[in-house]
C-alpha positions as CSV (number, residue, x, y, z in Angstrom):
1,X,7.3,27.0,-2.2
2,X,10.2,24.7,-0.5
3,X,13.3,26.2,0.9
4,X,16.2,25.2,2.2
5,X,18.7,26.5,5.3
6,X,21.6,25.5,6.5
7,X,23.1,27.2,9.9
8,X,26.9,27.5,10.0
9,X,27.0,24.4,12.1
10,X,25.2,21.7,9.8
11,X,21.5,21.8,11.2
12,X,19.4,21.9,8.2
13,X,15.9,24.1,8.1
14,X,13.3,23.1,5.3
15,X,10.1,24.9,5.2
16,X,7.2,25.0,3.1
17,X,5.1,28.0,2.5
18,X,1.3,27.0,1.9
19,X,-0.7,30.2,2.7
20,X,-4.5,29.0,2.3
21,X,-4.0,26.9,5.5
22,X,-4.1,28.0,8.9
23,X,-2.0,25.5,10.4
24,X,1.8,24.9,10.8
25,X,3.0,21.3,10.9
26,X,6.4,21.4,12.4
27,X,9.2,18.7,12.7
28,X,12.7,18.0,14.6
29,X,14.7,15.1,13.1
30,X,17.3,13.1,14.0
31,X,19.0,11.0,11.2
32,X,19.3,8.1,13.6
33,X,17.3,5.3,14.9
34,X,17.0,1.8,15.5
35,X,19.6,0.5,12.8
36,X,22.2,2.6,14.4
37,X,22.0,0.8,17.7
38,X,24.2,-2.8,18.9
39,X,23.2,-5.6,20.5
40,X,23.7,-4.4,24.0
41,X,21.3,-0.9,23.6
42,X,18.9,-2.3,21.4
43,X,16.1,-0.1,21.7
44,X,17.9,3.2,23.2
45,X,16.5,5.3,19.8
46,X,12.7,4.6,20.7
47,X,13.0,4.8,24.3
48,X,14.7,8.2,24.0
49,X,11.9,9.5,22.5
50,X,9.6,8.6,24.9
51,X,12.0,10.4,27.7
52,X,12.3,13.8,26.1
53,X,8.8,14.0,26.5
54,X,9.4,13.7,30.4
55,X,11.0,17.2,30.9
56,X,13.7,19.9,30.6
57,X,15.8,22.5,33.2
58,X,12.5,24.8,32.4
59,X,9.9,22.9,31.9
60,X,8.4,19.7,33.8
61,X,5.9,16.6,31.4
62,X,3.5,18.2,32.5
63,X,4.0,21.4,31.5
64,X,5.3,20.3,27.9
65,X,1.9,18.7,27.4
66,X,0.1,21.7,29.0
67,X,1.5,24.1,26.3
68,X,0.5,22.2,23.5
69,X,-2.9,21.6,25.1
70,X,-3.8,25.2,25.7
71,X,-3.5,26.3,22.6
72,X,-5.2,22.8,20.7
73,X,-2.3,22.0,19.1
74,X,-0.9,18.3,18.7
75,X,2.7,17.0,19.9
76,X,3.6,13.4,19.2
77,X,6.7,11.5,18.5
78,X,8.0,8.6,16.2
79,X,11.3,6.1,16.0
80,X,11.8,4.3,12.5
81,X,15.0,2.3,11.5
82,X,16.9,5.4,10.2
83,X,15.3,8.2,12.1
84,X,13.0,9.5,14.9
85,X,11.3,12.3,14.5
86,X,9.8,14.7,17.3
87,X,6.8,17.0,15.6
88,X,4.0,19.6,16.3
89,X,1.2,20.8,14.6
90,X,-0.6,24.3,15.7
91,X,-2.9,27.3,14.6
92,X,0.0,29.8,12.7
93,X,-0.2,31.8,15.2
94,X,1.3,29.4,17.6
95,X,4.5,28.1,15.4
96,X,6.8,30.0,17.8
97,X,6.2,28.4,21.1
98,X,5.6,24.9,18.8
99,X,9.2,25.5,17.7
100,X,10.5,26.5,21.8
101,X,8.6,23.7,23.2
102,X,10.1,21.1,20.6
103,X,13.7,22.7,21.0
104,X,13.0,22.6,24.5
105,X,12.7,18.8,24.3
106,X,15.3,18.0,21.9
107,X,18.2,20.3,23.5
108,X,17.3,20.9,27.1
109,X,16.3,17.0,28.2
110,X,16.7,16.9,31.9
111,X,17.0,13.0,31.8
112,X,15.9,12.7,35.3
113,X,16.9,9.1,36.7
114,X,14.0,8.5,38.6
115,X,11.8,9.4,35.2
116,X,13.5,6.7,32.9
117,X,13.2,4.3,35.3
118,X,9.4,5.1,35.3
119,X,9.4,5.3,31.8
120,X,11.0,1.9,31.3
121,X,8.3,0.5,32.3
122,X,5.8,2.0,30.3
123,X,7.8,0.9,27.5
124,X,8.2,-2.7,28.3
125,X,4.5,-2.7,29.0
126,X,4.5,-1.4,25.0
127,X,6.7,-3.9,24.0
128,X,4.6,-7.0,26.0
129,X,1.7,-5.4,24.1
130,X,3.4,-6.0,20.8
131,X,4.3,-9.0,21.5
132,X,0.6,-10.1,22.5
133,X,-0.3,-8.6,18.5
134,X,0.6,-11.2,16.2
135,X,-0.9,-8.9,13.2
136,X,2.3,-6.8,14.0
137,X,4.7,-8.6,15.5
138,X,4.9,-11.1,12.1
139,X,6.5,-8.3,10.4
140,X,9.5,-8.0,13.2
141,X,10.0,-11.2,13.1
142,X,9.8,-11.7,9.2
143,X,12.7,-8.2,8.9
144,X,14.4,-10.7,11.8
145,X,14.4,-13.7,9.6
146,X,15.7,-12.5,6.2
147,X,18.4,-9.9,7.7
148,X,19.4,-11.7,10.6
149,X,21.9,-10.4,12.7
150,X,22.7,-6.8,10.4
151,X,21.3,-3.7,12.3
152,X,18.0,-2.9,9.9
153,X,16.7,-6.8,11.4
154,X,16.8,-5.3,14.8
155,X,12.9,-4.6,16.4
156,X,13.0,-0.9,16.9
157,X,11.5,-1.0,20.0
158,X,14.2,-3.7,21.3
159,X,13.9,-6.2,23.8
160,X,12.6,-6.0,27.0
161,X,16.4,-6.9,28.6
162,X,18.1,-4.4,26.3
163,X,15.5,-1.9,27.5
164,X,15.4,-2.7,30.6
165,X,19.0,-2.4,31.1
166,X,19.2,1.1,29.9
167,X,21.3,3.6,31.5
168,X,21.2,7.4,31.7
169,X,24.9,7.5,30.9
170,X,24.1,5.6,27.9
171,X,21.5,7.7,26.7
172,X,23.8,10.8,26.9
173,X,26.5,9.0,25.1
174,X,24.0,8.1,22.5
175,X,22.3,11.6,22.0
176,X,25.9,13.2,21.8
177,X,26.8,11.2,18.9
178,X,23.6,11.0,17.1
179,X,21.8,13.7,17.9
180,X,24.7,16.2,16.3
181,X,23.7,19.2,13.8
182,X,25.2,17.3,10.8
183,X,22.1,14.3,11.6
184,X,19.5,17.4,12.4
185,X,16.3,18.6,10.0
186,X,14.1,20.9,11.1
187,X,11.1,21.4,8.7
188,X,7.7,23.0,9.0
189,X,5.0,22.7,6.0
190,X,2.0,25.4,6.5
191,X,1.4,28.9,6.9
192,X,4.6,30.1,8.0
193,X,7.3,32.8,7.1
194,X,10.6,31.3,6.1
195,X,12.6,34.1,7.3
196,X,11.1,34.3,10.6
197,X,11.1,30.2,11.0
198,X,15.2,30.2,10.0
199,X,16.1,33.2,12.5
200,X,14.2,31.2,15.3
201,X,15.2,27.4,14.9
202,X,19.3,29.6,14.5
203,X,18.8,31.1,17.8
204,X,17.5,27.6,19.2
205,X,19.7,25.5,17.6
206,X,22.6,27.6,16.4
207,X,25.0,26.4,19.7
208,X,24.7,22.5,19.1
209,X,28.2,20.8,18.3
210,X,29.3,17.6,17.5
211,X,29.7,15.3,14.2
212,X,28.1,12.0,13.7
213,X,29.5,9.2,14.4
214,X,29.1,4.9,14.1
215,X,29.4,1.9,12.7
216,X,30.6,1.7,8.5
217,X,26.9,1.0,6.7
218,X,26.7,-2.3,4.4
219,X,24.2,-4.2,2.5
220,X,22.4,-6.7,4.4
221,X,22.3,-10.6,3.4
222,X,18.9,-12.1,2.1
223,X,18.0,-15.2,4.0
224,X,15.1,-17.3,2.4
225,X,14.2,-19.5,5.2
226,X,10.8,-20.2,6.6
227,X,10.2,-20.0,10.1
228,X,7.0,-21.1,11.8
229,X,6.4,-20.0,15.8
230,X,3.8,-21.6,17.8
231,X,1.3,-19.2,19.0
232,X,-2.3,-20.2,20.5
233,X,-4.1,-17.8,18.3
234,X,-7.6,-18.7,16.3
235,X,-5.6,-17.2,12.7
236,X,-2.3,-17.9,11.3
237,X,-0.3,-14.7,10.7
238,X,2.3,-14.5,7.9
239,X,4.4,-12.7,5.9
240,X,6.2,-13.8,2.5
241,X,8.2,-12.2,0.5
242,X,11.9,-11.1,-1.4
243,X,14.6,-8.6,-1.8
244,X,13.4,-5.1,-2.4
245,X,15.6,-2.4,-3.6
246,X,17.2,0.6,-0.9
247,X,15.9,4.6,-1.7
248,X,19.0,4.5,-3.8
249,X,18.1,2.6,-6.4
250,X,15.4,3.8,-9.1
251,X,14.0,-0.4,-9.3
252,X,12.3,0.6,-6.4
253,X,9.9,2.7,-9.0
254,X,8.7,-0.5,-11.2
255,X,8.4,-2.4,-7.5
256,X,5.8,-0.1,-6.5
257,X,3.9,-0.6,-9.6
258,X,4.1,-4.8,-8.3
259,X,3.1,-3.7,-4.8
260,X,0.4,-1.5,-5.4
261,X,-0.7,-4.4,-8.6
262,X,-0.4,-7.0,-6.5
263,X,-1.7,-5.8,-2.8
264,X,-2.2,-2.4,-2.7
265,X,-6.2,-2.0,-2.2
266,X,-9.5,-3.4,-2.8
267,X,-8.9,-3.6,-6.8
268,X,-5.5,-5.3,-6.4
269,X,-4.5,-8.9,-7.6
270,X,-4.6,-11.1,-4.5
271,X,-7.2,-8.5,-2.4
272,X,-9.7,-9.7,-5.2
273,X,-8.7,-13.7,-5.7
274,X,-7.9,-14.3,-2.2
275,X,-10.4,-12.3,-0.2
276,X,-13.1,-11.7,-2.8
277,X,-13.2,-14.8,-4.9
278,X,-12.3,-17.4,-2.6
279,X,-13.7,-16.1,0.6
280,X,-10.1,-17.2,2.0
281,X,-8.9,-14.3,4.6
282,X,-9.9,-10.9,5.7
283,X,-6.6,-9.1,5.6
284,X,-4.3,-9.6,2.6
285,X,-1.9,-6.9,0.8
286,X,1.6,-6.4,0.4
287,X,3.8,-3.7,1.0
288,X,7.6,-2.5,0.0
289,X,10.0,-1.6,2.4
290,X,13.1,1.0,1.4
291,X,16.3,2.1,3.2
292,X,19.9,3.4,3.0
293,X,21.3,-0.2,2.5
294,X,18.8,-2.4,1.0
295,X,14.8,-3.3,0.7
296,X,12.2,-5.8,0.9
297,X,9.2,-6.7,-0.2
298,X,7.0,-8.7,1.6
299,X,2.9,-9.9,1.4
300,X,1.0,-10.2,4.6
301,X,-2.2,-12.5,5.1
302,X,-4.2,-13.5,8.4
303,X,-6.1,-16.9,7.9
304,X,-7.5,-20.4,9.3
305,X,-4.3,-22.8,10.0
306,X,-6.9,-25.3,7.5
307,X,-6.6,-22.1,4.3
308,X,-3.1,-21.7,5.0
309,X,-1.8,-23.7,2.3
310,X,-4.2,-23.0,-0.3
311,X,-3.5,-19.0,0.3
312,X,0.1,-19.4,0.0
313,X,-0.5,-21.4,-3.5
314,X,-2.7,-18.0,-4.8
315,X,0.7,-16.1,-3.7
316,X,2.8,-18.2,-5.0
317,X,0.9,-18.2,-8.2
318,X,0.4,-14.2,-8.6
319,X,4.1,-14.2,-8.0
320,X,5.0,-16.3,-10.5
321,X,2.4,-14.9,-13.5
322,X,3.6,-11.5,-12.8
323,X,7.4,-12.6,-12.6
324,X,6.8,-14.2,-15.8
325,X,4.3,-11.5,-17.8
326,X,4.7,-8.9,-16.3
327,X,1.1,-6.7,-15.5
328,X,-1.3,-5.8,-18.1
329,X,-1.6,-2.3,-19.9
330,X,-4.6,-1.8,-17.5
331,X,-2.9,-2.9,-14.8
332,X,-0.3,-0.3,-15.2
333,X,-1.8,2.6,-15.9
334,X,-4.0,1.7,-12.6
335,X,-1.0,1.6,-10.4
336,X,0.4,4.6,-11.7
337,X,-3.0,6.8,-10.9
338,X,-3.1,5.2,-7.3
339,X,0.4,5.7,-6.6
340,X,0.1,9.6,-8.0
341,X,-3.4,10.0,-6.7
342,X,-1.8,9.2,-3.0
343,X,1.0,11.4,-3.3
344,X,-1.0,14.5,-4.3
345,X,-3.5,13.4,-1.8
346,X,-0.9,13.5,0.6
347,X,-0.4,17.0,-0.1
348,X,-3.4,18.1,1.3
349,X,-2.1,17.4,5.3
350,X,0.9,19.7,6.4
351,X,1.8,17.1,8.2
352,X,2.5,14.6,5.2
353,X,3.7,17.6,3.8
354,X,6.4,18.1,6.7
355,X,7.5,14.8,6.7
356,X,8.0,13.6,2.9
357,X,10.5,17.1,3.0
358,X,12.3,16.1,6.0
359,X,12.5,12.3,4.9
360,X,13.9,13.6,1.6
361,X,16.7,15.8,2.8
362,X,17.8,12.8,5.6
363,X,17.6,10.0,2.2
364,X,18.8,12.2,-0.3
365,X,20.1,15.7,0.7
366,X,17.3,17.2,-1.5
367,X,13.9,17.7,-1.4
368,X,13.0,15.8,-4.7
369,X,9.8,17.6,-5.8
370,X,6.4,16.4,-6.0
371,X,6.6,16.5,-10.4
372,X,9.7,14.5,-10.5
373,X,8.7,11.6,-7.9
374,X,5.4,11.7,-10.4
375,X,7.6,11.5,-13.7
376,X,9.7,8.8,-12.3
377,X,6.4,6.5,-11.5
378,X,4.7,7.9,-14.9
379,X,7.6,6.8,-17.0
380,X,8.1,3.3,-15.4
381,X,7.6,0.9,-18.6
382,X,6.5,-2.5,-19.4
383,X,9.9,-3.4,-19.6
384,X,11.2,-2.1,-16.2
385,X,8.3,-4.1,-14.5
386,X,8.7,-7.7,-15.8
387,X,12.8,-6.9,-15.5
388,X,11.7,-6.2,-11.6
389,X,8.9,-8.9,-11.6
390,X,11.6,-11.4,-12.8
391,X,14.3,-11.1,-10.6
392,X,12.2,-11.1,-7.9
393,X,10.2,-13.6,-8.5
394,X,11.6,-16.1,-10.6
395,X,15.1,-15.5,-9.8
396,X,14.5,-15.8,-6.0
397,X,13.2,-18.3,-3.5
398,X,10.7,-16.8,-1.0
399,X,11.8,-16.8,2.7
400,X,8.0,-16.8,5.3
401,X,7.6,-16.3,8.7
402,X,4.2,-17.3,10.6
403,X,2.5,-17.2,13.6
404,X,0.1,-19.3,14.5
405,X,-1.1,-22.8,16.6
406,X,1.5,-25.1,14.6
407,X,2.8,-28.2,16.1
408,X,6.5,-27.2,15.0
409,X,8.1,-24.4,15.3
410,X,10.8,-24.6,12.6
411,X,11.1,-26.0,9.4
């Protein structure tokens, strides 16, 4: 059972009742993150994460993680392009100092001086670390390469400059126009009572003010350049790829058909013929990427600088036989179990559960329920894929990024 609350001043409670469980997965959104950041405080959404974590008026770090400890719950935090999320899970009986504690954090942030500067550099020791992980830092820089200079290409961990320049003044300014009630969720998924959860998070929250505020959203431009950076690693790293469609659009549907055909698991098109057939790489897949203002789609691969080539060509192939055919009845009713076998899979964490309702009302200003994300994949035709397939693959050129020891680093 999913229901929805929303306090006189715009802060939005979602909860979900599951009453076999013992736990309570609970979650504290902001509708803001990297993508609403500008060159100067690149960064600022991630590293405020990390410093509401570093204590309140009440409570010091150590005492935040203390409470969470002693009763074996979990606390943990994430920053996406579009929104961070603070979250908690705990035994039922604990929901109530979950909720304080997170509230706590989200409201009462003592931003002590002296702790961001200590926390900057834990961050830029995270960033170096990224940096030093070609595996993940091919898909910054392929987002960087086909959006460019528009906000959703932006790292969301930001630069070690931009970081490092950060200012407690700016974090304020930043929190008081993102962080407003209008931009808030707060959702739990477990065993929990509705009415006790709303009367809670309205005494919490009830008191914070403010409208959100920022820069006009638009599409961004698709570049289809290839870019290759010099890097003295033993694999090459890469990424290739297209447009994809925003969470707007319902083409997004037949593109996860392609994904999950194409590179989503061990039974998938280029898992079998690059990795399995052709002994060619260990990691290969592909994955689809959704938000407000536009998508991508994107393959990754790790191989020998001497298989490069020859892996592309198997990419460049599957794209084209798909763009031009379209998948196979088998094919499709594959992708459509996997695809509804993870979502009701999914189910079966509060956690998942927590989130796909929070990231629903932020996208949508619904929860869209479980039977019609289902429908909408179930009744995805031939038709829609190969119209997908096609102008994505045969309509487009195909814009790469890679990492690895070339003697050039742009072509």
């Amino acid at each position: 059972m999913i229901r929805k609350d929303v306090l006189p001043n715009g802060v939005c409670v979602l909860t979900e009742t599951v009453p076999h469980v013992q736990s309570v997965s609970v979650g504290v959104w902001a509708g803001s993150g990297s993508r609403d950041e500008d060159d100067s405080n690149q960064g600022i959404s991630h590293f405020l994460e990390h410093v509401l974590f570093k204590g309140t008026e009440t409570r010091t770090a150590r005492q935040i993680a203390d409470e969470f400890d002693s009763v074996g719950g979990q606390l943990n935090a994430f920053t996406e392009k579009e929104y961070t999320c603070y979250f908690g899970r705990v035994l039922k009986e604990h929901l109530p100092l979950a909720v304080d504690v997170l509230s706590d954090m989200f409201l009462n942030s003592k931003l002590d001086p002296d702790e961001i500067e200590l926390e900057k550099g834990v961050v830029l020791e995270e960033i170096k670390r990224h940096e030093d992980s070609p595996d993940d830092l091919i898909h910054d820089m392929f987002v960087q390469l086909v959006w460019g200079g528009h906000p959703l290409g932006r790292p969301v961990l930001g630069t070690s400059k931009t970081v490092g320049s950060l200012t407690r003044d700016e974090l304020i300014r930043f929190m008081q126009t993102r962080y407003t009630p209008d931009a808030v969720v707060v959702a739990a998924a477990g065993n929990l009572v509705h009415e006790e959860f709303v009367e809670q998070v309205a005494s919490l929250y009830g008191g914070l003010t403010g409208a959100k505020s920022g820069p006009s959203r638009a599409a961004p431009a698709f570049s289809v350049e290839t870019v290759l950076t010099h890097k003295d690693t033993e694999q090459v790293h890469f990424c290739i790829g297209t447009q994809g469609y925003s969470h707007l659009d319902d083409a997004k549907y037949p593109l996860a058909i392609i994904d999950t055909t194409l590179g989503g698991g061990m039974s998938s098109r280029l898992f079998q013929e690059v990795r399995e057939t052709r002994g060619l790489a260990y990691a290969i897949g592909s994955y689809s990427a959704s938000y407000n203002e536009g998508g991508l789609f994107a393959v990754y691969g790790g191989t020998s600088p001497d298989k490069l080539k020859e892996v592309l060509e198997v990419i460049k192939e599957q794209f084209q036989d798909i763009g031009t055919s379209g998948v196979s009845d088998m094919e499709l009713t594959r992708a459509k179990n996997q695809i509804r076998g993870a979502l009701v899979l999914g189910q079966e964490n509060m956690s998942n559960r927590m989130m796909r309702m929070a990231k629903s009302e932020l996208y949508y200003g619904r929860v869209i329920p479980m039977e019609e994300l289902i429908d909408k994949i179930t009744n995805v035709t031939h038709a829609d894929v190969k119209q997908v397939a096609r102008r994505l693959f045969i309509e487009s050129d195909f814009p790469m990024a890679a990492i690895g020891p070339f003697q050039i680093t742009r072509q």
